[in-house]
NUMAR-328630 format. One record per residue: residue in three letters; x, y, z of N, C-alpha, C, O in turn. Coordinates in pm, whole numbers, padded with zeros to 5 digits, always signed. Layout:
REM NUMAR-328630
ALAXYZXYZXYZXYZ/...
//
This chain:
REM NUMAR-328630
UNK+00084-00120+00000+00000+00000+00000+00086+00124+00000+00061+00220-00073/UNK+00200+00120+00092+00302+00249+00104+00337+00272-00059+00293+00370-00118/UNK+00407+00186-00115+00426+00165-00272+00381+00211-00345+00427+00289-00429/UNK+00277+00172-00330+00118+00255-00430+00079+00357-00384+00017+00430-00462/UNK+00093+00391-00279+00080+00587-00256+00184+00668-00330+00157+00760-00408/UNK+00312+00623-00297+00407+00728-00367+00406+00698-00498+00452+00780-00578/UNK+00361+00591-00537+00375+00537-00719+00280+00696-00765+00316+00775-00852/UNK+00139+00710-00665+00044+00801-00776+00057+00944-00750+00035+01035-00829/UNK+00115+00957-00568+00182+01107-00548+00294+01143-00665+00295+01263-00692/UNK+00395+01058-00742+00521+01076-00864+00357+01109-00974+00312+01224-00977/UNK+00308+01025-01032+00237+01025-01113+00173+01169-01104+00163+01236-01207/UNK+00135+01213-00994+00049+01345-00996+00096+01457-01023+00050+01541-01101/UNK+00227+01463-00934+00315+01528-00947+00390+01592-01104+00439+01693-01154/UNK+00364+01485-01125+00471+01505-01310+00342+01508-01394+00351+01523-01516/UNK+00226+01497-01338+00108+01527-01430+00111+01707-01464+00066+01747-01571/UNK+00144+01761-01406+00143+01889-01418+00263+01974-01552+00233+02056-01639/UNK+00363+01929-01528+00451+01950-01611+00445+01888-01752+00500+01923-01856/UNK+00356+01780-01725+00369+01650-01853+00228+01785-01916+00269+01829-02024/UNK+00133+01831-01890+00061+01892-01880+00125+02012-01968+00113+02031-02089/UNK+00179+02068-01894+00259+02211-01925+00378+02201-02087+00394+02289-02171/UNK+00431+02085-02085+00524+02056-02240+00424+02021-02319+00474+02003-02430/UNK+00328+02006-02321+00221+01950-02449+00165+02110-02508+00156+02141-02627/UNK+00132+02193-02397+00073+02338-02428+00153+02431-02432+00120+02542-02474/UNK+00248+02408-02396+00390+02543-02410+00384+02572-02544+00403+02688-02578/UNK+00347+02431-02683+00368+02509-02825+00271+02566-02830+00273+02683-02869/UNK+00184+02520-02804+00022+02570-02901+00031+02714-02813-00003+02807-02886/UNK+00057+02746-02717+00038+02869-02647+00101+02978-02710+00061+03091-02740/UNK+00215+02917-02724+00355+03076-02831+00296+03030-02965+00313+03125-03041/UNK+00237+02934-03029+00195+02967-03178+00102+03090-03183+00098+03179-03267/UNK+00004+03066-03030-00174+03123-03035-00090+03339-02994-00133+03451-03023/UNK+00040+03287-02917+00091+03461-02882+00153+03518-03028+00129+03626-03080/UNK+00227+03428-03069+00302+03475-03210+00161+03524-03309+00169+03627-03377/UNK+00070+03464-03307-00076+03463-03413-00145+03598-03374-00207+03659-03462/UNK-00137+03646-03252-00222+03720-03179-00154+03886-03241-00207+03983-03296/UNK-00003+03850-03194+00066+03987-03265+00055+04020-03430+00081+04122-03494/UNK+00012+03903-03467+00007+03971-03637-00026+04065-03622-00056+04097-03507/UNK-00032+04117-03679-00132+04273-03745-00275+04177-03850-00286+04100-03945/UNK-00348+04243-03760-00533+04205-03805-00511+04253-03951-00441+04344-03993/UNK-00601+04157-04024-00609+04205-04147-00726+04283-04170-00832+04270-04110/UNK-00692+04395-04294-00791+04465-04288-00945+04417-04334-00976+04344-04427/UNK-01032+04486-04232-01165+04435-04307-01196+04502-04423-01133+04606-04440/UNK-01318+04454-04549-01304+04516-04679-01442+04668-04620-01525+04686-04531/UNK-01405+04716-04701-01505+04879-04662-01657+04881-04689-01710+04853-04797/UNK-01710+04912-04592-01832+04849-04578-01928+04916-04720-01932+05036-04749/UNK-01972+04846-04767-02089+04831-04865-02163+04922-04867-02234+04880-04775/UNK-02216+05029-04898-02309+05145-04846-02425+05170-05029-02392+05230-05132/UNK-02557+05095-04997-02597+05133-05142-02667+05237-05101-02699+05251-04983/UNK-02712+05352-05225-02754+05465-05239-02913+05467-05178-02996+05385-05217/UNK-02942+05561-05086-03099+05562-05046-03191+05669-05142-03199+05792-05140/UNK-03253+05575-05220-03349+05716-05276-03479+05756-05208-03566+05826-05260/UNK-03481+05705-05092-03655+05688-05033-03665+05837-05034-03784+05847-05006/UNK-03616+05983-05051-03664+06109-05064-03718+06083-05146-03833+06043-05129/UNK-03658+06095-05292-03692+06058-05427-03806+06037-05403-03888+06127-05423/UNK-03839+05936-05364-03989+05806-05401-04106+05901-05323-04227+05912-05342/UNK-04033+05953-05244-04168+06004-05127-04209+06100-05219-04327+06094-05255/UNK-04133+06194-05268-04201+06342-05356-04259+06267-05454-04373+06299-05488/UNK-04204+06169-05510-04292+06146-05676-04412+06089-05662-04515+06105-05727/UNK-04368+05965-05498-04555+05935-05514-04663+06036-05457-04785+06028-05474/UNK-04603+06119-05396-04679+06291-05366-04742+06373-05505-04862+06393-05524/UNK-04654+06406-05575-04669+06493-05698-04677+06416-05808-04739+06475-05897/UNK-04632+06286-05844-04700+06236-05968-04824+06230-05990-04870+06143-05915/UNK-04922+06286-06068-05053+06233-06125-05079+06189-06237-05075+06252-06343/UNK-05111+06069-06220-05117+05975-06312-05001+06025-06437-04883+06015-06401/UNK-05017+06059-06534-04964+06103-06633-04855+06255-06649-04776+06304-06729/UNK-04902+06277-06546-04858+06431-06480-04794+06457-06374-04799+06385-06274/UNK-04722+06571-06384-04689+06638-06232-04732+06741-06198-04736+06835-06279/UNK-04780+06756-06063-04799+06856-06013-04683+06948-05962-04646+06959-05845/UNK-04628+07016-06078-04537+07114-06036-04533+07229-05881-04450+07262-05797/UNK-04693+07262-05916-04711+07358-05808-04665+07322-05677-04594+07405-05621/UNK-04685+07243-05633-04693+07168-05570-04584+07108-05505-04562+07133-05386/UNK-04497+07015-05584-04408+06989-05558-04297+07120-05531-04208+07119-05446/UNK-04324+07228-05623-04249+07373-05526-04239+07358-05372-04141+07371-05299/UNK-04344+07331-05350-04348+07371-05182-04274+07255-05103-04263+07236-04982/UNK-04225+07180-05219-04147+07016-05136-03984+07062-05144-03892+07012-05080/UNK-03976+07198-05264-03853+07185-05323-03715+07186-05205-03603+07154-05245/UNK-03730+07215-05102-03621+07131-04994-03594+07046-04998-03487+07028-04941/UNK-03635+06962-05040-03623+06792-05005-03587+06745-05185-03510+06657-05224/UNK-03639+06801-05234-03572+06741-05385-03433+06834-05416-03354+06803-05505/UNK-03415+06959-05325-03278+06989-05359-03174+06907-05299-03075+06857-05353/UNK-03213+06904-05181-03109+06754-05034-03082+06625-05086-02984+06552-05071/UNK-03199+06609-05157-03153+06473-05283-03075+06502-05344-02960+06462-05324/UNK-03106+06581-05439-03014+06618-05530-02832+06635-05506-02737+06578-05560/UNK-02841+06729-05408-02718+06749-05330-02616+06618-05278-02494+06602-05264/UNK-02759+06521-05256-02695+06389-05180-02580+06324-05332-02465+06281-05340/UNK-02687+06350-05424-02626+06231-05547-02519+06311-05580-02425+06241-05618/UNK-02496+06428-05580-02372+06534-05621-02247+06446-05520-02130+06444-05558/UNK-02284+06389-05413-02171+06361-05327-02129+06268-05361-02017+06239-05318/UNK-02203+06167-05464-02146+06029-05418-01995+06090-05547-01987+06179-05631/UNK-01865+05942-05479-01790+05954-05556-01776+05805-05673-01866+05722-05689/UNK-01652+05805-05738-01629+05701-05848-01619+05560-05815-01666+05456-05861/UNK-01502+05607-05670-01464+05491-05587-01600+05428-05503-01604+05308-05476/UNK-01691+05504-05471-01853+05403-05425-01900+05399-05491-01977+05305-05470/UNK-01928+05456-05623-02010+05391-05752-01964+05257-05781-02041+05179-05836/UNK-01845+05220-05750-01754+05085-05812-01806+04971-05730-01813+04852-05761/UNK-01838+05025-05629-01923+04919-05468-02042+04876-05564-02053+04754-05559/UNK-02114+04920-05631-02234+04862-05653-02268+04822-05792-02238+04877-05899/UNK-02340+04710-05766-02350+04635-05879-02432+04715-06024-02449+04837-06038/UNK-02458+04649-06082-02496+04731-06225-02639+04787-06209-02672+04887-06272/UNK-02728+04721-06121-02875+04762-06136-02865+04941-06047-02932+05041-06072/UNK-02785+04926-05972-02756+04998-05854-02716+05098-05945-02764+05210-05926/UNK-02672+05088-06000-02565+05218-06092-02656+05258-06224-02675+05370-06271/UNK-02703+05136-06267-02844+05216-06368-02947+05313-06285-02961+05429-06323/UNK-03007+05271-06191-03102+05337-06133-03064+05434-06068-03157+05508-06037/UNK-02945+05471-06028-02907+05608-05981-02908+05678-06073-02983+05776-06068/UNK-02823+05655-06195-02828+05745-06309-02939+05801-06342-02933+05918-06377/UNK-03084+05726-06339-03218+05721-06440-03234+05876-06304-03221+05997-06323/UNK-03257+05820-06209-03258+05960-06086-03235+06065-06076-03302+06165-06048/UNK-03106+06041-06106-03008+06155-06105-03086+06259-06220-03132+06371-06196/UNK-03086+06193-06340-03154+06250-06470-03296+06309-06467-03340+06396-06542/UNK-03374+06230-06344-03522+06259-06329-03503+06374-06243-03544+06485-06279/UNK-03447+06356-06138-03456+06460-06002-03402+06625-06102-03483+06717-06108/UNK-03294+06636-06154-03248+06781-06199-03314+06799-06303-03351+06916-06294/UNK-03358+06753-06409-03502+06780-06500-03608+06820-06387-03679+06907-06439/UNK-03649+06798-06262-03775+06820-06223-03703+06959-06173-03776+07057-06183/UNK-03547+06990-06110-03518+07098-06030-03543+07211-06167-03599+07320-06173/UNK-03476+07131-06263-03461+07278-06383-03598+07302-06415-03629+07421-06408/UNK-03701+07213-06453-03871+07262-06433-03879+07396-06311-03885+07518-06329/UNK-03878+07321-06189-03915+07446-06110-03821+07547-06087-03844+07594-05976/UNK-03716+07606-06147-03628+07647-06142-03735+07744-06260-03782+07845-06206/UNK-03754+07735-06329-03857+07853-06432-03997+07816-06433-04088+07847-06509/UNK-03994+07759-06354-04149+07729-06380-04240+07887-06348-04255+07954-06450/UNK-04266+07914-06293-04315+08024-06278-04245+08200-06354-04166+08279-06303/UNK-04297+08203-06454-04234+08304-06557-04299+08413-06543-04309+08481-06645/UNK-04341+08446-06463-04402+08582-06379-04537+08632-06473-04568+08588-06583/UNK-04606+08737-06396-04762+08782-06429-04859+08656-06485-04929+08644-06586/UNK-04827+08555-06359-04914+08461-06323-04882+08337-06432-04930+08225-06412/UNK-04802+08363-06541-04748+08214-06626-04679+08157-06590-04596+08181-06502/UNK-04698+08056-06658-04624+07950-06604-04583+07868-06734-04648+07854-06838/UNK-04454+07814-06699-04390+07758-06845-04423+07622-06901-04403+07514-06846/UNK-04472+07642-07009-04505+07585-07107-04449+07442-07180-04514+07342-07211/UNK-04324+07468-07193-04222+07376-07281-04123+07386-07195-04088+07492-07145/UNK-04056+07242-07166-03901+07262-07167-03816+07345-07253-03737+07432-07216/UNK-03848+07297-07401-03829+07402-07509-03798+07499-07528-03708+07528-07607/UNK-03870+07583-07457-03851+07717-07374-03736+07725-07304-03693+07840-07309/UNK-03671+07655-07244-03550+07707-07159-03385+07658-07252-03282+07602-07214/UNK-03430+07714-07384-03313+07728-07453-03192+07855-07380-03243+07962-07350/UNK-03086+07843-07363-02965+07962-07366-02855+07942-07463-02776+07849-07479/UNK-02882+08119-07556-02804+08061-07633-02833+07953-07716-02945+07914-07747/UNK-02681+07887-07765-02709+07821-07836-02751+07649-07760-02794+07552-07822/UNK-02726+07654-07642-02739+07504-07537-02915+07487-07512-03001+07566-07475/UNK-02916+07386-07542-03086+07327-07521-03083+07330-07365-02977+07353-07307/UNK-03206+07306-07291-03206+07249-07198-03128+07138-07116-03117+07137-06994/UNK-03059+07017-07230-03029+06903-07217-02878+06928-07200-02807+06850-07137/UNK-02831+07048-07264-02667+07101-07300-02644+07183-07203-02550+07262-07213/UNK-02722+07179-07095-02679+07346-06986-02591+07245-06928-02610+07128-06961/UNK-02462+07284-06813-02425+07198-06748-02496+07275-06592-02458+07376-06534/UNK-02579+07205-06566-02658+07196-06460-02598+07075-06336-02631+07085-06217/UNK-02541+07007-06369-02589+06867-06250-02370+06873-06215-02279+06843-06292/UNK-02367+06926-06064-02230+06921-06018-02196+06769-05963-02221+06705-05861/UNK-02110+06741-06115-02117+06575-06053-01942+06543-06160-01908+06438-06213/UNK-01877+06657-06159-01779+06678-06235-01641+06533-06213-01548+06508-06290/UNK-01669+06479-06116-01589+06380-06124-01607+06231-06191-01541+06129-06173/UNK-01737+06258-06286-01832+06171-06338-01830+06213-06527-01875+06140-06615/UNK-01763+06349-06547-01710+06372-06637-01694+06293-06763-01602+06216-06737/UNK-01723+06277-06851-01729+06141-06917-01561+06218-07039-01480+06149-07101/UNK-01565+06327-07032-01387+06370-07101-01318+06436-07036-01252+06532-07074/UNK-01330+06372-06879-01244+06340-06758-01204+06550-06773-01093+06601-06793/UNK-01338+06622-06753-01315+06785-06726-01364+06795-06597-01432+06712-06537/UNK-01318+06922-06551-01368+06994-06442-01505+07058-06468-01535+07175-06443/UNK-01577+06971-06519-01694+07057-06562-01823+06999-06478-01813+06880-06446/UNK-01939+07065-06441-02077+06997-06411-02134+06917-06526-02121+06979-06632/UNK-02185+06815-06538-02237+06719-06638-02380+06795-06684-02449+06862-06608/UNK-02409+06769-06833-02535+06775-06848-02641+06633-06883-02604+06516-06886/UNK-02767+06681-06905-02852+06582-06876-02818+06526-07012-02857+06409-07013/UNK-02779+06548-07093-02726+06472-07232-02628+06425-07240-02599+06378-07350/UNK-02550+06417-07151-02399+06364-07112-02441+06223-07027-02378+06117-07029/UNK-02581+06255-06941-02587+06149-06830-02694+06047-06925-02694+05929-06890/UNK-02755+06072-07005-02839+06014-07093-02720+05914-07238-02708+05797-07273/UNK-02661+06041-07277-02588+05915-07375-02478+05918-07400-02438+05866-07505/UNK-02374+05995-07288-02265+05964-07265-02227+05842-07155-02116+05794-07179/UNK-02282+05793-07060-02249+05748-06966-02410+05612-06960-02397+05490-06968/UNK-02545+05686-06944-02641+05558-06926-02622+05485-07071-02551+05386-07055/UNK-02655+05498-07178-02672+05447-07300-02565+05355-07351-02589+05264-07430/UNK-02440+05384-07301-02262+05334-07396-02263+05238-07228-02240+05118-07243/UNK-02278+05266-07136-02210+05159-07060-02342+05097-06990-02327+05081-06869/UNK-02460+05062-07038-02581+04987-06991-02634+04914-07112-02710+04825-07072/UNK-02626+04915-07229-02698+04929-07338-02847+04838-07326-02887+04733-07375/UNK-02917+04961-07215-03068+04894-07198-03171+05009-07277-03200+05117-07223/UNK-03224+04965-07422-03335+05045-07445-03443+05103-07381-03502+05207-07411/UNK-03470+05006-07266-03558+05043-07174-03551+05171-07077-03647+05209-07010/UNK-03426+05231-07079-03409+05398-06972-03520+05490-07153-03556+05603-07120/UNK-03536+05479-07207-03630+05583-07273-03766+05577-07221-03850+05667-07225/UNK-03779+05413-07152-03888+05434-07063-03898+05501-06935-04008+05513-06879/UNK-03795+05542-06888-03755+05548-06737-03747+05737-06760-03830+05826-06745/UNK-03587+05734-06806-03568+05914-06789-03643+05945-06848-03681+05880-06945/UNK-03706+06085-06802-03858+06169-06787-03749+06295-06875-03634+06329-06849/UNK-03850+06344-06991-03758+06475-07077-03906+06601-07013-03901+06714-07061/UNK-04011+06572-06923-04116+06635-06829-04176+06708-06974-04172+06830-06988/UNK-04232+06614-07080-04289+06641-07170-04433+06535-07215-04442+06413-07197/UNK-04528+06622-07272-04628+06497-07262-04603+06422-07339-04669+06318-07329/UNK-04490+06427-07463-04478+06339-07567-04398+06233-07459-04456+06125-07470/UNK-04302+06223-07372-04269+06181-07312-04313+06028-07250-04435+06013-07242/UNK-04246+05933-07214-04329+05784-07098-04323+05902-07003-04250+06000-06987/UNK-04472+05833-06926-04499+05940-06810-04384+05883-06690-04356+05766-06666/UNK-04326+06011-06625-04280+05967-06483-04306+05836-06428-04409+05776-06459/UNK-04246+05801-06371-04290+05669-06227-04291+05753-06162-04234+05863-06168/UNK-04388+05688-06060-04435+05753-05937-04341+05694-05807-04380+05681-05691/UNK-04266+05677-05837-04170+05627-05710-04042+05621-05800-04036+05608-05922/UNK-03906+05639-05675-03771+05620-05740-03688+05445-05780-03710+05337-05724/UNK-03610+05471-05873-03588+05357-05950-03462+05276-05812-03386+05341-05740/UNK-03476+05144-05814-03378+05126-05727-03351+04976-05793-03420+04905-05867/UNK-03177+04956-05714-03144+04867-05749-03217+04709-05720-03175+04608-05776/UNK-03295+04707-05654-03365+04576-05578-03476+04541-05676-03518+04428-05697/UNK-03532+04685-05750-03665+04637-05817-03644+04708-05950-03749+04723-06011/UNK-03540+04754-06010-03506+04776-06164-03544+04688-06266-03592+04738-06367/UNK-03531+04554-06258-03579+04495-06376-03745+04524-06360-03794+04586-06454/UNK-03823+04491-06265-03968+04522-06268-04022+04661-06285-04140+04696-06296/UNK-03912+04735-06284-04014+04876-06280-03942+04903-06421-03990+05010-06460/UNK-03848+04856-06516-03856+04884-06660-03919+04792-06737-03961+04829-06847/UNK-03935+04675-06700-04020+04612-06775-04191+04674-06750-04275+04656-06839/UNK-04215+04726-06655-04330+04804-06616-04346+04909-06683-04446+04931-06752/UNK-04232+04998-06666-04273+05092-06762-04243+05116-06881-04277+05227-06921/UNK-04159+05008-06994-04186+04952-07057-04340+04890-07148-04373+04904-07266/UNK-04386+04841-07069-04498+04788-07129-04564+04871-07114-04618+04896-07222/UNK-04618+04978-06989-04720+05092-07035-04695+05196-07132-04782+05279-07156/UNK-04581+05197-07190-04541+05294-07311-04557+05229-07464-04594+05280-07570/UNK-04522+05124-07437-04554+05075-07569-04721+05061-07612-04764+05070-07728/UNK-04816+05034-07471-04926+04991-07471-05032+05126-07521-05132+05123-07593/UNK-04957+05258-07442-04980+05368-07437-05022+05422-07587-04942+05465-07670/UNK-05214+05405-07613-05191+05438-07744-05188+05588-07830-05195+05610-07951/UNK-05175+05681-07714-05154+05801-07703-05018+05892-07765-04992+06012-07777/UNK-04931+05727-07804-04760+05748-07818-04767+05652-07906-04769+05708-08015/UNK-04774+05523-07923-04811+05407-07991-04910+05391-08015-04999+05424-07936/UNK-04943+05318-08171-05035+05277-08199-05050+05178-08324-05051+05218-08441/UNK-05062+05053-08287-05062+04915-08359-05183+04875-08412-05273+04827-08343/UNK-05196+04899-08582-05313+04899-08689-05293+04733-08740-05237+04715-08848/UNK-05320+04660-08692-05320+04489-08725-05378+04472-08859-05334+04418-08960/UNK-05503+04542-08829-05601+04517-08948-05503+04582-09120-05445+04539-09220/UNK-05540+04703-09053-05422+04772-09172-05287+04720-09206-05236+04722-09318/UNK-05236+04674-09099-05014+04631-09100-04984+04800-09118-04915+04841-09212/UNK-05031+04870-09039-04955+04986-09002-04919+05043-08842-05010+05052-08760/UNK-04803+05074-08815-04755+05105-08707-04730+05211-08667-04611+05213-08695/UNK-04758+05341-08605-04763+05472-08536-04690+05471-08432-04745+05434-08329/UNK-04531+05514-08424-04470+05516-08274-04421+05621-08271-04427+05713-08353/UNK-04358+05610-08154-04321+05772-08091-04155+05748-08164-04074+05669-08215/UNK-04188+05899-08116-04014+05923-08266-03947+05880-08167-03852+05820-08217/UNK-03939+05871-08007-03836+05809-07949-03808+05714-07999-03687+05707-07980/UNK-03857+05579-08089-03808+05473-08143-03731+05530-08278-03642+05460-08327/UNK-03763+05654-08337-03697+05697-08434-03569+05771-08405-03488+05781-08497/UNK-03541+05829-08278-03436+05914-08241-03343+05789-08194-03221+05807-08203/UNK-03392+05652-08138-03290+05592-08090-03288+05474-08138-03228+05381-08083/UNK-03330+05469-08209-03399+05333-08307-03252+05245-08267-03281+05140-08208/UNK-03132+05260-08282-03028+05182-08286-03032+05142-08145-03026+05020-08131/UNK-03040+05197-08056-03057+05109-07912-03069+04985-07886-02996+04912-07820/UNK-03259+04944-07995-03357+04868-07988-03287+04778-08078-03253+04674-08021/UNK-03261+04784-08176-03188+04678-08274-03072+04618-08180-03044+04502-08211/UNK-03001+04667-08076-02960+04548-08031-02976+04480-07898-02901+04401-07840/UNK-03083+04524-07866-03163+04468-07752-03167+04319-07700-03121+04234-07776/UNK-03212+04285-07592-03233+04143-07556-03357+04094-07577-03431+04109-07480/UNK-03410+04035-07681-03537+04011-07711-03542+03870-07628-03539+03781-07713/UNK-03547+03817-07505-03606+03660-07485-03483+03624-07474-03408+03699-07411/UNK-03417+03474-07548-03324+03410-07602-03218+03466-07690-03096+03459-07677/UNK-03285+03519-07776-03206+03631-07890-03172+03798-07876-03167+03871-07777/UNK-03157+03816-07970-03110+03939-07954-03190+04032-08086-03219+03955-08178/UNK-03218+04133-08105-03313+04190-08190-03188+04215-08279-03072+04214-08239/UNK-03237+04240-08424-03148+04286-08536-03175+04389-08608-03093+04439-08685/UNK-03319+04442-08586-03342+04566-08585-03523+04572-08502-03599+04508-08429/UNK-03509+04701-08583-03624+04710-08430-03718+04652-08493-03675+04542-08460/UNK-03814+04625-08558-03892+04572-08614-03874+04404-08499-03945+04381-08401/UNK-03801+04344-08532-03778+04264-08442-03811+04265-08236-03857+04177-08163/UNK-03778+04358-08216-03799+04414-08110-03938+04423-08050-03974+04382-07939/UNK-04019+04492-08158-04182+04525-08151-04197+04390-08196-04176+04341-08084/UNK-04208+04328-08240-04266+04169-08212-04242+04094-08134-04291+03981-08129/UNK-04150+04146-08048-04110+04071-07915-04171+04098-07837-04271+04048-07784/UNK-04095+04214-07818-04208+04287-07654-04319+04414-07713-04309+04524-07661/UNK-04411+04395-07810-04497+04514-07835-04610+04448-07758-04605+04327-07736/UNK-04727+04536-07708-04842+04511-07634-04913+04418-07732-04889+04397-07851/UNK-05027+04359-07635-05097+04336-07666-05189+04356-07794-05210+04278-07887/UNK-05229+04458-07777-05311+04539-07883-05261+04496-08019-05340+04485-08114/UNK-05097+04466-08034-05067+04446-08154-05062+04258-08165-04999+04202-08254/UNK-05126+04197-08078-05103+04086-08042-05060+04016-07988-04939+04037-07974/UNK-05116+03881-07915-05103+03855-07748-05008+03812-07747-04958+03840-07638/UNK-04888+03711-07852-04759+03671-07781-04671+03720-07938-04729+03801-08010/UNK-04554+03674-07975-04441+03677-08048-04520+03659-08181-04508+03741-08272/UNK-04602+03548-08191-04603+03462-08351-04708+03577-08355-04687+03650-08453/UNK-04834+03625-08266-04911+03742-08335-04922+03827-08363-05021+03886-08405/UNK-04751+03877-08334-04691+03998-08373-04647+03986-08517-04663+04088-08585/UNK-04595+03882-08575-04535+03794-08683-04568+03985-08778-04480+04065-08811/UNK-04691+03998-08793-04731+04096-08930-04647+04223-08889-04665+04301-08983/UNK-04567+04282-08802-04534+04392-08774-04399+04376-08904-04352+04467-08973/UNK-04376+04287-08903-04218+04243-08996-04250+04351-09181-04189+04430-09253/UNK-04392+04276-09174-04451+04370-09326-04486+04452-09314-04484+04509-09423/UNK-04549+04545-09201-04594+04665-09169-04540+04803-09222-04417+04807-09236/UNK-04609+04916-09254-04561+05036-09263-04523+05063-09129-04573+04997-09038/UNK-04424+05170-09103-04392+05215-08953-04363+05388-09001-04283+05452-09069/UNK-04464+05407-08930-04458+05585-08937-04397+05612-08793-04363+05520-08718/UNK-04384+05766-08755-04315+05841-08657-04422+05971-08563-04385+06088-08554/UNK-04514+05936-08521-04582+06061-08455-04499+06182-08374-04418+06170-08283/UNK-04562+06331-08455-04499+06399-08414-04489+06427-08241-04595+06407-08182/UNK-04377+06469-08162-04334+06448-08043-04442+06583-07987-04452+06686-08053/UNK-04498+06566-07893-04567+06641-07838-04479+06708-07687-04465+06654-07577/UNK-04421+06869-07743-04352+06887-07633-04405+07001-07516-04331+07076-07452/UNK-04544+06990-07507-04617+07030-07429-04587+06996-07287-04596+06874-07270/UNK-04548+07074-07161-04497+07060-07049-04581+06934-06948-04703+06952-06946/UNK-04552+06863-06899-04642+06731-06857-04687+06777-06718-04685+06713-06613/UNK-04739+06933-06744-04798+06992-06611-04908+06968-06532-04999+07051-06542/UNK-04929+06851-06435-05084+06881-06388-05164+07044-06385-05259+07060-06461/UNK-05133+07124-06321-05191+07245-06343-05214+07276-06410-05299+07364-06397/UNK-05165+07240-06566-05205+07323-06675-05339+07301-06709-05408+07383-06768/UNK-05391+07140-06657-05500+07087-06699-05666+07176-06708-05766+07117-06750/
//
């Protein structure tokens, strides 16, 4: 019995140390590991909030129209937007994926068209302006002012503010090639696709151009599909950008000119799927003149 006491007092004893050489490595691996230098985390993700945006348009859009007047009295909040998108830079545009970066653009383009509206809208002894048309300078259209301070977005890398024709087909058109922003950016004309009533965002872009999409084409106010006849009435926007549409994503394929296109995705009216579009291929295709009457609720 004496024997066997000191046999397990040695045993206990050297349990500690036997203990201590097994964890001595793992301990200076876990101190040597600890001093690295942390690696950096990547920079946090930040996508663009348009919920101002959305709040004024579903306020002041009517149906087909805006209520300019109206939206005046909001104009704080569509300048703070505005101001917001002036901030973003190149290096967080690069953070976000492509829908993210279409739908800011379409914004960007909607929001300073609505500032340059109320910016003359009221042309004193109670008028009120008429046409975009109207706010020619000089020889620069409306579309050529450089209005929008977003100069690091520059598309011939100047110190200059961008215009809305720079953000339309210098920059959305050459690096998206989606026909569908003619549905989206608003030129605040009735010949125009009417406004959306809420702002475009990256989460729901494909649904709100295929949306507004189909109410423009359907729109027979702008379009208009003669089956009986094989004659076709569209808005000269298919004539001003006709090349867009020719290389579009029709389905599976790809359109080869537009004719192709309108038998893909044309409404109903011209027939319910692809094969009952088939007659648009033989059709006459005329150009209705652009109606550049201001898309003013008030004027009504």
């Amino acid at each position: 019995m004496k024997k066997l006491t000191l046999a397990l007092t040695f045993a206990l004893a050297a349990a500690p140390f036997s203990l201590g050489a097994a964890t001595a490595p793992s301990l200076s691996r876990q101190l040597a590991q600890d001093s690295r230098p942390a690696k950096p985390k990547p920079a946090e993700r930040i996508v663009f909030e348009h919920r101002a945006l959305s709040m004024l348009l579903e306020r002041h859009v009517q149906g087909e129209l805006v209520d300019y007047g109206a939206l005046n009295r909001d104009r704080a909040m569509l300048d703070m937007y505005a101001a917001k998108t002036a901030m973003v830079t190149p290096a967080e545009m690069k953070t976000w994926d492509r829908a993210e970066r279409l739908a800011f653009w379409i914004n960007v383009y909607n929001a300073y068209t609505l500032q340059l509206i109320l910016d003359n809208y009221d042309q004193g002894s109670g008028k009120r302006l008429d046409s975009i048309n109207s706010l020619k300078r000089g020889e620069l259209s409306a579309w050529d002012q450089p209005i929008i301070p977003m100069a690091a977005f520059h598309p011939d890398g100047e110190k200059q503010n961008l215009t809305l024709n720079q953000i339309e087909n210098r920059i959305i058109r050459p690096e998206f090639n989606e026909p569908r922003i003619h549905a989206a950016v608003n030129c605040a004309a009735i010949g125009c696709p009417p406004l959306l009533g809420e702002a475009f965002t990256g989460a729901k872009l494909e649904d709100q151009l295929a949306s507004q999409m189909k109410a423009f084409m359907a729109g027979t106010s702008r379009n208009q599909f003669h089956k009986a006849d094989k004659k076709v009435i569209l808005s000269s926007i298919f004539d001003w950008y006709g090349d867009d549409f020719k290389t579009a994503a029709t389905g599976t394929k790809r359109a080869t000119d537009l004719r192709d296109y309108l038998i893909a995705s044309g409404p109903e009216s011209a027939g319910k799927n692809a094969a009952d579009r088939a007659w648009i291929r033989d059709a006459v295709i005329e150009y209705s003149e652009y109606d550049w009457k201001l898309n003013d609720y008030g004027a009504k």
